[in-house]
N, C-alpha and C positions, 0 to 999 in steps of 0.2 A: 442372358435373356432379360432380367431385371431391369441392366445397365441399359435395353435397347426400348423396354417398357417406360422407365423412368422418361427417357431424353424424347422418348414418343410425345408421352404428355406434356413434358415441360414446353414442348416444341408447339403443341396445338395451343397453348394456355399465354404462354409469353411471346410468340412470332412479330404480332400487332406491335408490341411494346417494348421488346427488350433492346431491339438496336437504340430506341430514342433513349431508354432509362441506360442501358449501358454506354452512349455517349457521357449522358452529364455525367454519370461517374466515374466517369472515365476522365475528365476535362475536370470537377470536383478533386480526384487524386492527384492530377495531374498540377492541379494548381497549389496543391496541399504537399507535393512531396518537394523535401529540400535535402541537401545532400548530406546533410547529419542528424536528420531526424526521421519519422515513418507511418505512414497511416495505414491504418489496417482497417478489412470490413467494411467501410460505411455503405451506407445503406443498406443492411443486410439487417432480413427477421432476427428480431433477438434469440437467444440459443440457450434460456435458462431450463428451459426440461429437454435437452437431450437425450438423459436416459442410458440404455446400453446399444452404441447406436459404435456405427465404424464406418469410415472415408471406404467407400467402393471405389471409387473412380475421378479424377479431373480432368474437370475438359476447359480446354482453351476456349479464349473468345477471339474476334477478331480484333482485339488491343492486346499487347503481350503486357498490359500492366496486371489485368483482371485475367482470375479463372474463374468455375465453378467447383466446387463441391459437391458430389453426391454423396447421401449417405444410405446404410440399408434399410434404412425406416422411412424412402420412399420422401424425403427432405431435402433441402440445396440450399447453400448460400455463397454469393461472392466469398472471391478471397482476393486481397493483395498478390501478386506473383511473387516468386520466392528472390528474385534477384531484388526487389525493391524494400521486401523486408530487410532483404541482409545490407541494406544498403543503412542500415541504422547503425550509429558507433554504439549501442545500448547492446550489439551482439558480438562486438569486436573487442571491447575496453577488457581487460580481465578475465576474460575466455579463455577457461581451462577447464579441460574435458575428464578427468585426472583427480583434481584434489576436492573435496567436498565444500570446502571452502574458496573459491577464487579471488574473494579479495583480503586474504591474512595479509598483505603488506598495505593493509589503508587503513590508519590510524583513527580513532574514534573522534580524536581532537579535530583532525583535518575536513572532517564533517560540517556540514550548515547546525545551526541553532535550531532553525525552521526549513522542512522542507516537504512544499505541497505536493501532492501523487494523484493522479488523476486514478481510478483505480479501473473505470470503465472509460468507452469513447461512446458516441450518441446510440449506437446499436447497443451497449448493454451486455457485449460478452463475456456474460459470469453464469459460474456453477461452483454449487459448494460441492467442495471434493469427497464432502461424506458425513451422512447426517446418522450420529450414533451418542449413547453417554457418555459424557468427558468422566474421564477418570484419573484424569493428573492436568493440572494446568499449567501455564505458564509460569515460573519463578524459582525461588529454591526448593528442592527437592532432597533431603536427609543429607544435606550439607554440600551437593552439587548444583549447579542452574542447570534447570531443565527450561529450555529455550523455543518449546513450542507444546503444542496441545496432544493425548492423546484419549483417543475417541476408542469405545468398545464395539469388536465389529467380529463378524464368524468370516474364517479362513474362507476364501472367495470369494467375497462381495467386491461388487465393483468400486473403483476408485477411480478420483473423474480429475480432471486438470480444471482448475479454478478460472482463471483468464487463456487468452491468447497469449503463446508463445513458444520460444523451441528449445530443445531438451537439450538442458548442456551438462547433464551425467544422468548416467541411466545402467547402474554395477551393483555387484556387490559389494558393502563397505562398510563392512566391521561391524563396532555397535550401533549402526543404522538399520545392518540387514540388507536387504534389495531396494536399494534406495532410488528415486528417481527425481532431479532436480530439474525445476523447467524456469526461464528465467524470461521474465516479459516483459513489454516494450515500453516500460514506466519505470524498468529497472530494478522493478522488485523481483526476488527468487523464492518460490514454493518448493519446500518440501517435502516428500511423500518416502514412509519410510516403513521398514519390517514387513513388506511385503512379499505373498509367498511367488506372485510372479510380477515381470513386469512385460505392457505391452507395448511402449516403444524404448526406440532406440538414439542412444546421445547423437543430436543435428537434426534427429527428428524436427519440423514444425506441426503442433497440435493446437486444437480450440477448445476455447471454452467448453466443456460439457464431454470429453471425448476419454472416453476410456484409457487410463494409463496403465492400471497394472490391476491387482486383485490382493484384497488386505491375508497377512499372514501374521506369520509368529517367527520371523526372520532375526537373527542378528542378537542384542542383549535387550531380551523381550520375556517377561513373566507369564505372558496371555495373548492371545490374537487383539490386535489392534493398531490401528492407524496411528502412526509420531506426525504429526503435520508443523511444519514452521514456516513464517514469515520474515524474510530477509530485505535488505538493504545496504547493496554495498557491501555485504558480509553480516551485517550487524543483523542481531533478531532481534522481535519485539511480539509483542502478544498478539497472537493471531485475532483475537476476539477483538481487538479493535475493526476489525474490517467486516468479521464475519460472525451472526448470528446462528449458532451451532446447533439450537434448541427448533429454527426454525430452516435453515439453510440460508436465509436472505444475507443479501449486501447489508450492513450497516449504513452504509453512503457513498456517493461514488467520488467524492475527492476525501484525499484525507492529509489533514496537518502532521507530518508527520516528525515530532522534536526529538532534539539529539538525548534528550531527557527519558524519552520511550524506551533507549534500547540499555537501558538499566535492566538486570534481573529482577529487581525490585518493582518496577513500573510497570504494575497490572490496570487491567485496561476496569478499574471499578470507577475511575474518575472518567467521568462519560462526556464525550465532544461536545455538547452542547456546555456543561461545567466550565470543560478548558477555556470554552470564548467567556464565559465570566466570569475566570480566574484572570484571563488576559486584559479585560476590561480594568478588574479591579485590582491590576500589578498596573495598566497605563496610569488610574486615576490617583496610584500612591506617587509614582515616578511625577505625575506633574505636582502633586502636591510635597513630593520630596523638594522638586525645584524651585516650589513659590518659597522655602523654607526663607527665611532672612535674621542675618543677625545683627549687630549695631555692636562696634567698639568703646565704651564712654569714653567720652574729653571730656574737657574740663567746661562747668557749665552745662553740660546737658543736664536735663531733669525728665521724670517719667511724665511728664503731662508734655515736657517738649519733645519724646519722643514717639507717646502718641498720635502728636498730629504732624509730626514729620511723616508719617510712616502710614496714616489710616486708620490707627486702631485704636484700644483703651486702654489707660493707667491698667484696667484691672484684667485685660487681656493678657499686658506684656508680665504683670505680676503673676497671672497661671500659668503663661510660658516657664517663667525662670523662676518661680514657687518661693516668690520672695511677698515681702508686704509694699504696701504704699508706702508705708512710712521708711523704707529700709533705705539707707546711706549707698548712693552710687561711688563705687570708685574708679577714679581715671585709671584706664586698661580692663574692665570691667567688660566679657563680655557675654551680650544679650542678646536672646529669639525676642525680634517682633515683628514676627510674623507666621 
């Protein structure tokens, strides 16, 4: 009855407008999908309070790219249809349904230096997966790396999927507990772990904001709470780079993300605005490393002839090379001047 109340209103409210707004978005995706990569959502209300909310129903539209979403809270948004999500190699490459890790054979070396992550698309599909006290962070931990954040939470609170994407392990698994990995279209994998249940299942696709499971005391666990980690390609890095814990917000929606991050060591205290003027001021050494110049003596040079061969001053090139004016050049003698 919901389902026929729902589609009642949506029907009196969008009839006028939805064929035109479901063309361009339809013609917008259409123009936007390529065969190795995937757009998800756009134009759809953003979806940062969800809440404890759950997929009733989908209903097609008249393009097989687009559905609808309903949910019980009486809400809807587009979605990409599922043959066009999967049409991403981001769900293909290293899919394995099975090990907790899918990419142990990709080498930390074989990684970018720099590599930027869109973390949202223009709709914004983010939810933090759970706003509680941290009580272990990111780094070493009594002489292991402990690889992601865990948060203080009571046995049943809900636990929410961060971005869009679909579940590619969803088991029990040791000392994780009832783990549930979702991995999304940016390539990143969220994990969600010691939970006492969970509410989807590996292939699952889930959204932003969508109830995955319910925090527990699962697996090698002292006290009920949320293990939450941040991957790439296998590799972790401190979740707190992305997400404000204290308040649930995004930190930003792209993020630089260096192969330097996924150090145990590399807590997220030195803050992205820093890194851009740590990066300013490693380019302005690197060009000042390059203006560096030195000078071989021959025979015949003198420091007043090398001076103004060069630009600069007797007593420049003597604080370079911490000699005196008066000091004896010798041929093969060599010197910074510059």
């Amino acid at each position: 009855m919901l389902k026929y109340i729902i589609l009642t209103i949506f029907s009196l409210i969008t009839t006028a407008t939805f064929a035109q707004d479901t063309d361009t978005l339809v013609t917008s995706v259409a123009d936007s999908i390529k065969r190795d990569s995937v757009v998800v959502n756009r134009r759809v209300a953003p979806v940062h309070t969800l809440g404890e909310v759950t997929v009733i129903d989908t209903i097609a539209t008249a393009n097989s790219a687009i559905s609808i979403l309903l949910f019980n809270d009486n809400t809807w948004r587009y979605l990409l249809a599922e043959d066009f999500r999967n049409d991403s190699t981001v769900f293909c490459d290293h899919w394995n349904t099975t090990a907790t890790n899918a990419y142990a054979d990709v080498e930390l070396n074989s990684l970018a230096e720099a590599t930027p992550i869109r973390l949202v698309d223009s709709i914004k599909s983010y939810h933090y997966p759970y706003i509680g006290r941290i009580t272990s962070r990111y780094g070493p931990r009594r002489g292991r790396p402990h690889q992601g954040i865990d948060m203080a939470l009571k046995i049943g609170d809900p636990v929410y999927a961060t971005f869009d994407g679909k579940v590619r392990l969803s088991k029990a698994a040791g000392n994780y507990g009832n783990l549930v990995i979702i991995r999304h279209c940016n390539g990143l994998e969220t994990y969600y772990a010691h939970l006492s249940e969970r509410s989807v299942q590996t292939g699952d696709w889930v959204v932003a904001g969508q109830q995955i499971g319910l925090g527990g005391n699962t697996g090698r666990s002292t006290g009920p709470h949320l293990h939450y980690e941040v991957r790439y390609r296998g590799q972790s890095f401190d979740p707190e780079r992305i997400i404000d814990f204290k308040t649930g917000e995004l930190r930003r929606e792209e993020l630089l993300l260096k192969r330097r991050h996924f150090s145990i060591y590399a807590k997220f205290e030195q803050d992205f605005d820093d890194e851009i003027e740590a990066e300013k001021q490693e380019e302005a050494e690197r060009k000042a490393a390059a203006a560096i110049q030195y000078h071989t003596v021959r025979s015949g040079d003198t420091l007043g002839a090398l001076a103004r061969k060069y630009g600069t001053t007797v007593s420049r090139i003597c604080q370079l090379n911490n000699i005196k004016s008066t000091s004896i050049l010798r041929i093969g003698q060599r010197l910074r001047v510059r």
